[in-house]
C-alpha positions as CSV (number, residue, x, y, z in Angstrom):
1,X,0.0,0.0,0.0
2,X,2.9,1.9,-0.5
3,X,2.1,5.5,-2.0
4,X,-1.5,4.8,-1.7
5,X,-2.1,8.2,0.0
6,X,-0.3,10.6,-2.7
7,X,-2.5,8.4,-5.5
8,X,-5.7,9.1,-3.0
9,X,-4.6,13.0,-2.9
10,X,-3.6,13.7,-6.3
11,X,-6.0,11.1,-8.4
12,X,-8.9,13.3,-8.4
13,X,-6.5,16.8,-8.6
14,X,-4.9,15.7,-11.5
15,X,-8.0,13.8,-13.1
16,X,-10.3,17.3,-13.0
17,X,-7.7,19.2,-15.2
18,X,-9.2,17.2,-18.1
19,X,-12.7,18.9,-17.8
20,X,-10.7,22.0,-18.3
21,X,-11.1,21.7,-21.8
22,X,-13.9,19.7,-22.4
23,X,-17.6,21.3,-22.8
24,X,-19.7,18.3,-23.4
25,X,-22.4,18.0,-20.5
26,X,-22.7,14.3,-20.4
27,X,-18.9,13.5,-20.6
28,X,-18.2,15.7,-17.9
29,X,-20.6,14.2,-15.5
30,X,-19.7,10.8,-16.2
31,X,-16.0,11.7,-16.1
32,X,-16.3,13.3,-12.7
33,X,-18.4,10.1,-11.6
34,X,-15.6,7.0,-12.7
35,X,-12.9,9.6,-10.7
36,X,-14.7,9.8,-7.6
37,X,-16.4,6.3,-7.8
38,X,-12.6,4.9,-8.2
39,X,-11.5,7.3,-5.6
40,X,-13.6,5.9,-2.8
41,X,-12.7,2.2,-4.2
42,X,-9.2,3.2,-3.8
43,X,-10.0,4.3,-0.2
44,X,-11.0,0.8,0.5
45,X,-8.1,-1.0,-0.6
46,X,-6.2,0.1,2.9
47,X,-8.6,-1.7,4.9
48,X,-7.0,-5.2,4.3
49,X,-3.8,-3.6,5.4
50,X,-4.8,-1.7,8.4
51,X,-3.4,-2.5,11.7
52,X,-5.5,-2.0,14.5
53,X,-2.6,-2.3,17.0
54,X,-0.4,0.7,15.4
55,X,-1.1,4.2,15.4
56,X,0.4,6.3,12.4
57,X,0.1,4.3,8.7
58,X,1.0,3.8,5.3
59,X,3.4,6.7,5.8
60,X,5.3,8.5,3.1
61,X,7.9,10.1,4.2
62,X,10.4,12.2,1.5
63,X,12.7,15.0,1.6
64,X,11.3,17.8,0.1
65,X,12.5,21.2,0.6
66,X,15.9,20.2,1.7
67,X,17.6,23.3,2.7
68,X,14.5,24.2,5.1
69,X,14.1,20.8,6.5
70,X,10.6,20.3,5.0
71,X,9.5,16.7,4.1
72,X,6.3,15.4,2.4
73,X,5.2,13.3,5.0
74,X,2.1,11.5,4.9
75,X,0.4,9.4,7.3
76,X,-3.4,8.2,8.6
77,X,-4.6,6.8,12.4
78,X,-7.8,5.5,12.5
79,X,-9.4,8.7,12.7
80,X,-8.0,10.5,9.7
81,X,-8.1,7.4,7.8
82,X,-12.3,6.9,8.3
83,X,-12.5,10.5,8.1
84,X,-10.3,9.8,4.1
85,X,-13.4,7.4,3.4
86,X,-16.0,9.8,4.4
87,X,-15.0,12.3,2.1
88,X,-14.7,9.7,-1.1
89,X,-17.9,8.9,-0.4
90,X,-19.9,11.6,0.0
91,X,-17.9,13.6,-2.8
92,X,-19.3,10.9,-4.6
93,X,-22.7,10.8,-3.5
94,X,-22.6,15.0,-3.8
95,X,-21.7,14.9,-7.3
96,X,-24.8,12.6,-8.0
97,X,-26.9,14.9,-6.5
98,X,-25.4,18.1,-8.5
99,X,-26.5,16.5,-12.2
100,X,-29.9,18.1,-12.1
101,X,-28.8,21.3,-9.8
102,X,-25.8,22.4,-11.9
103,X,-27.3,23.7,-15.1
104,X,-24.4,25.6,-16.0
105,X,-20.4,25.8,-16.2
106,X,-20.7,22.0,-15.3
107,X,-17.3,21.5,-16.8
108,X,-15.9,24.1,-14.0
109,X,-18.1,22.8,-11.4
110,X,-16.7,19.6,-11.3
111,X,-13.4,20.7,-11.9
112,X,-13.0,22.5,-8.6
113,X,-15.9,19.6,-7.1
114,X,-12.8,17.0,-7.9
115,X,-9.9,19.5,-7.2
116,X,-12.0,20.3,-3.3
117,X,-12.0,16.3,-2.9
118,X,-8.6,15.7,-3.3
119,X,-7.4,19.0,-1.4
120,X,-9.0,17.5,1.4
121,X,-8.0,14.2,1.3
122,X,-4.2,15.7,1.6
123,X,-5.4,17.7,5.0
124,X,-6.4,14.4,6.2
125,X,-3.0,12.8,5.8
126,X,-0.8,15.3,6.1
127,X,1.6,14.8,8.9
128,X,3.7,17.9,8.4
129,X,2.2,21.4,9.4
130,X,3.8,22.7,6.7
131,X,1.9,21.0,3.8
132,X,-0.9,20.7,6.1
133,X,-1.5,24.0,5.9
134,X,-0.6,23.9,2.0
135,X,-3.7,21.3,1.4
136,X,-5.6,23.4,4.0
137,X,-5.0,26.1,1.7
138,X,-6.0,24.3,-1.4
139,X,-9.1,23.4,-0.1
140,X,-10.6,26.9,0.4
141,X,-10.2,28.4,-2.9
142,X,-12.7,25.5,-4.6
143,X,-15.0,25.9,-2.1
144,X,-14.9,29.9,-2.0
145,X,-15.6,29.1,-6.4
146,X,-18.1,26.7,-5.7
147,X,-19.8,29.2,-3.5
148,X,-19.5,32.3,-5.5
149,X,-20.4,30.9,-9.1
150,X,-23.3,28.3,-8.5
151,X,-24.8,29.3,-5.0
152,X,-28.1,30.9,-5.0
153,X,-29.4,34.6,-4.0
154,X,-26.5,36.5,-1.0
155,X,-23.8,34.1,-2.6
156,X,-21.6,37.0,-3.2
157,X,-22.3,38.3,0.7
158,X,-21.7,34.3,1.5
159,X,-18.7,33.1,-0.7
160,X,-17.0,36.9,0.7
161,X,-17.7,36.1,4.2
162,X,-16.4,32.6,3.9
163,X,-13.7,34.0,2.0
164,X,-12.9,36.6,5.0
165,X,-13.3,34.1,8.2
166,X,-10.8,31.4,6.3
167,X,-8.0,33.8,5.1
168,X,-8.3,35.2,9.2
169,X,-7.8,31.5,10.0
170,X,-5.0,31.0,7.8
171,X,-3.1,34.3,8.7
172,X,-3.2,32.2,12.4
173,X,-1.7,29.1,11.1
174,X,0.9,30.5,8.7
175,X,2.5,33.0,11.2
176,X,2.2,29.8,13.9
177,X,4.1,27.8,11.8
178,X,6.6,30.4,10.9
179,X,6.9,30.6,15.1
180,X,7.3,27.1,15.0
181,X,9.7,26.2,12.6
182,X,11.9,29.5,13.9
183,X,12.2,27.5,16.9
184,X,12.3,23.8,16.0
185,X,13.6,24.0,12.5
186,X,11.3,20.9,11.9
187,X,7.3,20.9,11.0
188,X,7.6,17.2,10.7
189,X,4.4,16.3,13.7
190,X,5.8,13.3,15.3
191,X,9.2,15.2,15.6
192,X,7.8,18.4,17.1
193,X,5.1,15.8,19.4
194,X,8.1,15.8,21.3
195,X,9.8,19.6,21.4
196,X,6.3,21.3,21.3
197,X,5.0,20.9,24.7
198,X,7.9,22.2,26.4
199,X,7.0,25.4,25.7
200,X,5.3,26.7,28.4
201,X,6.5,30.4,28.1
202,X,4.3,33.1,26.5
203,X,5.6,32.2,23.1
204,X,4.1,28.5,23.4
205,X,0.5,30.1,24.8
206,X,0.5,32.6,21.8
207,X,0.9,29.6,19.4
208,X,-1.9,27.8,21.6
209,X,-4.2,30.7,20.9
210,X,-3.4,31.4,17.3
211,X,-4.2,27.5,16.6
212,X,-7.3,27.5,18.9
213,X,-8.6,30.5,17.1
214,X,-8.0,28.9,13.1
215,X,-9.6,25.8,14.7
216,X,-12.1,27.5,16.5
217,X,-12.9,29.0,13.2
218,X,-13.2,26.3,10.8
219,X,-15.4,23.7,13.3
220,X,-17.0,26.9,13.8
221,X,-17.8,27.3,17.4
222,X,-18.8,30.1,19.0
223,X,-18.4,33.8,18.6
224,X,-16.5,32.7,15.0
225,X,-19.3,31.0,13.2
226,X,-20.8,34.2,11.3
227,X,-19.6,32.6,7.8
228,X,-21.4,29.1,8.4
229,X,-25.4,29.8,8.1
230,X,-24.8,32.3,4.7
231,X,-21.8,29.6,3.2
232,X,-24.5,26.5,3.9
233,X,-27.5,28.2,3.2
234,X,-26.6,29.8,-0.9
235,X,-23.9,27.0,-1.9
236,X,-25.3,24.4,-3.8
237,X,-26.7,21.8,-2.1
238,X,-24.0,19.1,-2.8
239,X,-21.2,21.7,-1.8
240,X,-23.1,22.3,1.4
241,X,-22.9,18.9,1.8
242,X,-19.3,18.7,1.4
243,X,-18.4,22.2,3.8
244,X,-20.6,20.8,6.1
245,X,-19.8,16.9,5.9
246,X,-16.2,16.9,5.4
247,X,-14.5,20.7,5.9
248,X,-15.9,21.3,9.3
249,X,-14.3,18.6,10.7
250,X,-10.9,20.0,9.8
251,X,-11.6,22.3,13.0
252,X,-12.2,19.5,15.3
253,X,-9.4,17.3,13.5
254,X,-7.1,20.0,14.1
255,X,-8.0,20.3,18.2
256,X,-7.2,16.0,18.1
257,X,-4.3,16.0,15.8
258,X,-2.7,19.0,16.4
259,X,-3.6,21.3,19.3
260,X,-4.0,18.7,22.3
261,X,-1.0,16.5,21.3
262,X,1.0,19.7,20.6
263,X,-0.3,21.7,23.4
264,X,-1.3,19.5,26.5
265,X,-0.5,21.6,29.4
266,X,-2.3,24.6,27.7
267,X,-5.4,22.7,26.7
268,X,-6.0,21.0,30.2
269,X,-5.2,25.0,31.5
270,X,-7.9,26.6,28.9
271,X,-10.2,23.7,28.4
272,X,-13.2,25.4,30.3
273,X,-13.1,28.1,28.2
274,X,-13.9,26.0,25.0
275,X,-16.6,23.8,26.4
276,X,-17.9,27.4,27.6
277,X,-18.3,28.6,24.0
278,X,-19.2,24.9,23.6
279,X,-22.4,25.0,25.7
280,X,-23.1,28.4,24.0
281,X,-23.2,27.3,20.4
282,X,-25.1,24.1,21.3
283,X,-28.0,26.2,22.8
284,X,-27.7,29.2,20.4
285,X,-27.2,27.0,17.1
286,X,-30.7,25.6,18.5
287,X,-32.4,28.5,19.4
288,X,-31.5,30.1,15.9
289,X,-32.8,27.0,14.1
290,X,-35.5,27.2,15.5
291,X,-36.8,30.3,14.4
292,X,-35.9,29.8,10.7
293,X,-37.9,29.8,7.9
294,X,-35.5,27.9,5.0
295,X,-35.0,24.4,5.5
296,X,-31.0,24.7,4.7
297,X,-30.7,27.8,6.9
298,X,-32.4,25.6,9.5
299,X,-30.3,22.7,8.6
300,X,-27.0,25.3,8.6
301,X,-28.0,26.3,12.7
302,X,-28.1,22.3,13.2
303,X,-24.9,21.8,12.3
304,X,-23.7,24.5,14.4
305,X,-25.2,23.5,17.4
306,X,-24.0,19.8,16.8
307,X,-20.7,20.8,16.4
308,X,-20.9,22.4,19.7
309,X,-21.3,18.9,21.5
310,X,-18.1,17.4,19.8
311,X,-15.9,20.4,21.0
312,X,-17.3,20.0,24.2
313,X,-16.5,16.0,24.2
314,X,-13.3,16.6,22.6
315,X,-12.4,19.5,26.0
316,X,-14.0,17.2,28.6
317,X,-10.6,15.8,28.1
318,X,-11.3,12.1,29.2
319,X,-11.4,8.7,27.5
320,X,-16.0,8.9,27.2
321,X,-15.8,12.2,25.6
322,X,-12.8,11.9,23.2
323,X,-14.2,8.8,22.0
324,X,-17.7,9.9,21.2
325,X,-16.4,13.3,20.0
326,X,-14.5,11.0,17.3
327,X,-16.9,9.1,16.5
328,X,-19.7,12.0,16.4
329,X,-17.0,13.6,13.6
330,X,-18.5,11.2,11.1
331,X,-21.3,10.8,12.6
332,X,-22.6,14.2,11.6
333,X,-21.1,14.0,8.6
334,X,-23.4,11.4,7.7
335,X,-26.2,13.0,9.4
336,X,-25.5,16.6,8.1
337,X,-25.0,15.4,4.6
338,X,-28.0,13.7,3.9
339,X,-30.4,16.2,5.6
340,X,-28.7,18.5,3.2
341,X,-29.3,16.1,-0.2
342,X,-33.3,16.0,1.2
343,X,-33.4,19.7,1.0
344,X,-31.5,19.2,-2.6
345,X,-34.4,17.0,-3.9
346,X,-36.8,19.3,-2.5
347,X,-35.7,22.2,-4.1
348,X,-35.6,20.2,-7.4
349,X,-39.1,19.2,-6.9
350,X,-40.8,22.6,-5.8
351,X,-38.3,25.2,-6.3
352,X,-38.4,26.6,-2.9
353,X,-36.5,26.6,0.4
354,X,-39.4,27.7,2.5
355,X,-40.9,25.6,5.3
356,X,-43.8,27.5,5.3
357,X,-44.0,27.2,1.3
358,X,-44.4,23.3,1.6
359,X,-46.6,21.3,2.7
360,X,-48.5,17.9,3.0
361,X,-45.6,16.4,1.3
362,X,-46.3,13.4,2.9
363,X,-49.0,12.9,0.2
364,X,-47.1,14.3,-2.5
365,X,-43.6,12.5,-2.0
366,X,-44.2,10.5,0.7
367,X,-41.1,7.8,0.5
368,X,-38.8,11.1,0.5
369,X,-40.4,12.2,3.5
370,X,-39.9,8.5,5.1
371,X,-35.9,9.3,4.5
372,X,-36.5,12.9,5.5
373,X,-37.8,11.4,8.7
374,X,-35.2,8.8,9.3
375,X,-32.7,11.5,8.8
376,X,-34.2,13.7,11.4
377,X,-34.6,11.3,13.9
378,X,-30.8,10.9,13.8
379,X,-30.4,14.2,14.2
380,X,-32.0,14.4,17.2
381,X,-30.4,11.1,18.2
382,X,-32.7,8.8,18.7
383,X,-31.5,5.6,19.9
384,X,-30.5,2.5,17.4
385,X,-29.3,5.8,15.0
386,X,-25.6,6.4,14.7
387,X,-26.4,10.4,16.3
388,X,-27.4,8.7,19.8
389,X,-23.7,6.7,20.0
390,X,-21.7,10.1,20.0
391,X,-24.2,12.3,21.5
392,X,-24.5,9.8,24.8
393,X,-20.8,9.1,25.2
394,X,-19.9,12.9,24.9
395,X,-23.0,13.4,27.8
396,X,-21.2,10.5,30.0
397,X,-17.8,12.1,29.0
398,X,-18.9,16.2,30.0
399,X,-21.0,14.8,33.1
400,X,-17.7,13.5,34.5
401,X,-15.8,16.0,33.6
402,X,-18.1,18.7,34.8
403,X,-21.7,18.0,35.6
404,X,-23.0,21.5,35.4
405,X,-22.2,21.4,31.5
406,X,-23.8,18.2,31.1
407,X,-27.2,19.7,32.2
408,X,-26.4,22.6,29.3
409,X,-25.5,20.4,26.9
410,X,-28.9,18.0,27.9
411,X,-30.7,21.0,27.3
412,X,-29.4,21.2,23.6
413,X,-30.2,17.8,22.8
414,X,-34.0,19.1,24.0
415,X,-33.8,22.4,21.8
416,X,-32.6,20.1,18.7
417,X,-36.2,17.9,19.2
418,X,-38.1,21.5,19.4
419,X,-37.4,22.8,16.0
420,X,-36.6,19.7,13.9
421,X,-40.0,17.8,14.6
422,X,-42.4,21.1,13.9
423,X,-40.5,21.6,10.8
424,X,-40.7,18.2,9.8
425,X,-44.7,18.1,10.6
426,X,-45.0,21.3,8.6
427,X,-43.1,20.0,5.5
428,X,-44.9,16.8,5.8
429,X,-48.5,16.8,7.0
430,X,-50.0,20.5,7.2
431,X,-52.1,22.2,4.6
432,X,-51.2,20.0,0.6
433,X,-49.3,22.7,-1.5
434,X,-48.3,20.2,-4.1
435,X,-49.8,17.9,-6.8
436,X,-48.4,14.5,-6.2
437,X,-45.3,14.3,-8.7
438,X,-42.7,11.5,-9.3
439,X,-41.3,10.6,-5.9
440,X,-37.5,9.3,-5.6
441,X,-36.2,8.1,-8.8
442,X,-33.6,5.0,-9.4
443,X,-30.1,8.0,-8.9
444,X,-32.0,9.1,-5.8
445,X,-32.8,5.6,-4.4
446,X,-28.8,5.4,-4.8
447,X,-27.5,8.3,-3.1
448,X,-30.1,7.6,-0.2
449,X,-30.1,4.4,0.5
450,X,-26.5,4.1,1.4
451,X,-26.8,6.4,4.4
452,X,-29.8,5.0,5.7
453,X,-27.8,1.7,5.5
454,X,-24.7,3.8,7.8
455,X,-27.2,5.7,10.1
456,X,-28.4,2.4,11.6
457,X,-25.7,-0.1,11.5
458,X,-23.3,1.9,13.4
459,X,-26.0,3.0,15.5
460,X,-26.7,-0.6,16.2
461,X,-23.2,-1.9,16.0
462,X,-21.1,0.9,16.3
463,X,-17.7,-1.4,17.8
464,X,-16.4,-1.6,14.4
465,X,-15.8,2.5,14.2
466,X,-14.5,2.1,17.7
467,X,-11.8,-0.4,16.7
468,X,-10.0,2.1,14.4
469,X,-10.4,5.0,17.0
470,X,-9.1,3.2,19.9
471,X,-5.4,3.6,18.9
472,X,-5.9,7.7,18.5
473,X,-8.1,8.0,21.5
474,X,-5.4,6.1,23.5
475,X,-3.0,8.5,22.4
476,X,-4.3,11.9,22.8
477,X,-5.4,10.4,26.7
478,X,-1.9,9.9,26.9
479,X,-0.6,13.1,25.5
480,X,-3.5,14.9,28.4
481,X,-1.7,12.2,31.1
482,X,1.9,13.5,30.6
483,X,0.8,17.3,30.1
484,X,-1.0,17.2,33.5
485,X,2.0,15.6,35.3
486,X,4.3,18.6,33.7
């Protein structure tokens, strides 16, 4: 499995520069569907090889910028490597959903749609902060295209604001690294794991601070999530499904990966201030759902407020909430995504955003509403769905940790009931608007399906995720051990 990272990277990157220069509509589509169908194949193929046992794998590890000490240096865990499979799959599943959304440019849509895919697959696997930040890099200019060309109505306002919060974030990480490699003269991870967290002087707190706040940023979590309900709301569905599926988790990837190992002393000093702003977006995020009229604003405030409860597992800083806070990573992913393709077929279907524009669809399309339900219900993590695993570990994990949070965060989990299932009942069973019109169609029944299969098979069984997370988990507990004895 040699190499099988860089192919997994640059497969899709190099594969999109093709539909530079083509204009036909049906070759494009089909193009960009063999790339990212082979893509997530190719994510498989590690599986046979992956050692439960061992920590960092299938690592590539060349010299690269020689006279600055800068290697290409790739590596997954168990985390970033489900997190790698996440994203070939629902790029996959996103680009099904775009054929009859994207009516124009196509060609350029799914050149930066395959160019995003890869960008983020090299975030994932990147185990030097230097090209880390290079893939990190990558993966906002696509997204800020995908944003500004095809989104709908304020997606000038939205893609600029995106835009603006991500360069902030990036100013952070740059001049961090800079810091970093001034002192060290090494970005290679495991070597600064090591050299890192013996810096307990103002320099290594304003590091702390500079990669809390490009973390902080990109989860988002509370006050820097001002970008997120405009950037999920006017991008294209499928896109929304990727910035919200797959990019978000960069944030909390970055708090596991990189600012806990790096930073243990500091994040056991400062924890309480991010399960504070925590406990605020959970409640907020709910309270701002609940008052929305779109469906993908709504959907947007979910999001926010979910993320909320996987910072807060991730700061609780024990073995219950690390491990749910991981496994909640993809869990919303899953979750997030597909509530987003339901509001894509809806919008296909009636043209409109507006709760209070639909109606009685349970009539019109009722085995899209069945889906619609099942997706919900995850959402608000009812048990036997994959959103009750995280949700309840990260509750067990915050109520040890500090039970005064765990009543906040409780009360979240009631908020997220309170607005999903009124705005489900008024898309579903209130006043018919519609004609009944062809319901889910054979593409549809694909893209579906698959998740329903995901949401309740790890919600069931979910010891299979926990077998690849144990080996990270193990280690950040360890990394919070030795920075607490310091």
């Amino acid at each position: 499995m040699k190499g099988i990272l860089s192919v997994l990277i640059f497969f899709p990157i190099f594969s999109s520069l093709l539909l530079l220069f083509i204009k036909n509509r049906n070759f494009v589509w089909i193009w960009s569907f063999v790339v990212l169908l082979f893509e997530f194949l190719l994510s498989l193929l590690p599986l046979s090889n992956f050692n439960f046992l061992e920590n960092f794998q299938f690592i590539e590890n060349y010299k690269w910028i020689e006279s600055l000490n800068i290697n290409y240096y790739l590596g997954v865990d168990g985390l970033s490597y489900l997190i790698i499979i996440l994203t070939t799959f629902l790029a996959l599943l996103g680009l099904l959903s775009s054929i009859n959304l994207i009516k124009t440019r196509e060609n350029e849509f799914a050149f930066w749609y395959l160019f995003l895919t890869g960008s983020l697959v090299g975030v994932f696997s990147s185990l030097n902060l230097f090209l880390f930040f290079i893939f990190y890099e990558f993966s906002l200019i696509p997204a800020y295209f995908l944003i500004l060309i095809w989104g709908d109505n304020d997606k000038v306002k939205a893609s600029f604001k995106f835009l603006l919060y991500t360069a902030f974030a990036s100013v952070l990480l740059i001049v961090s690294i800079i810091i970093i490699y001034l002192q060290f003269r090494t970005l290679n991870y495991l070597d600064l794991l090591e050299q890192i967290p013996l810096l307990k002087d103002n320099l290594g707190l304003l590091i702390f601070v500079s990669f809390a706040i490009a973390f902080a940023v990109k989860t988002p979590i509370f006050p820097f999530h001002a970008w997120l309900p405009d950037a999920y709301t006017n991008a294209p569905s499928s896109v929304s499904l990727i910035i919200a599926g797959i990019m978000a988790k960069i944030g909390s990837y970055g708090f596991l990966r990189f600012l806990i190992p790096l930073f243990p002393h500091y994040s056991i000093e400062y924890g309480y201030i991010f399960a504070i702003l925590s406990i605020i977006s959970i409640i907020y995020g709910g309270f701002m759902a609940y008052v929305q009229d779109n469906i993908k604003r709504l959907i947007a405030f979910s999001s926010f407020s979910h993320m909320g409860f996987i910072t807060i597992g991730i700061f609780s800083l024990n073995s219950y909430g690390i491990n749910g806070a991981s496994i909640q990573i993809l869990n919303h992913g899953i979750i997030i995504s597909a509530l987003f393709l339901i509001s894509g077929f809806l919008y296909e279907r009636f043209k409109t955003n507006s709760i209070s524009e639909l109606g009685g669809l349970a009539k019109t399309v009722p085995i899209l509403i069945v889906f619609f339900g099942l997706f919900m219900l995850a959402s608000v993590g009812l048990p036997g769905t994959n959103g009750f695993v995280g949700e309840f570990l990260i509750l067990l994990g915050v109520s040890l940790k500090n039970f005064s949070w765990a009543i906040f965060a409780v009360l979240g989990v009631i908020v997220s009931v309170i607005y999903m299932l009124p705005a489900f009942q008024k898309i579903s069973y209130l006043e018919i608007k519609f004609e009944k019109i062809k319901d889910l169609n054979i593409r549809e029944w694909f893209i579906l399906t698959p998740l329903i299969i995901l949401i309740f098979s790890i919600g069931i069984y979910p010891n299979f995720i926990f077998k690849f997370l144990q080996k990270p988990s193990e280690y950040v507990l360890n990394v919070i051990k030795k920075g607490g004895e310091k």
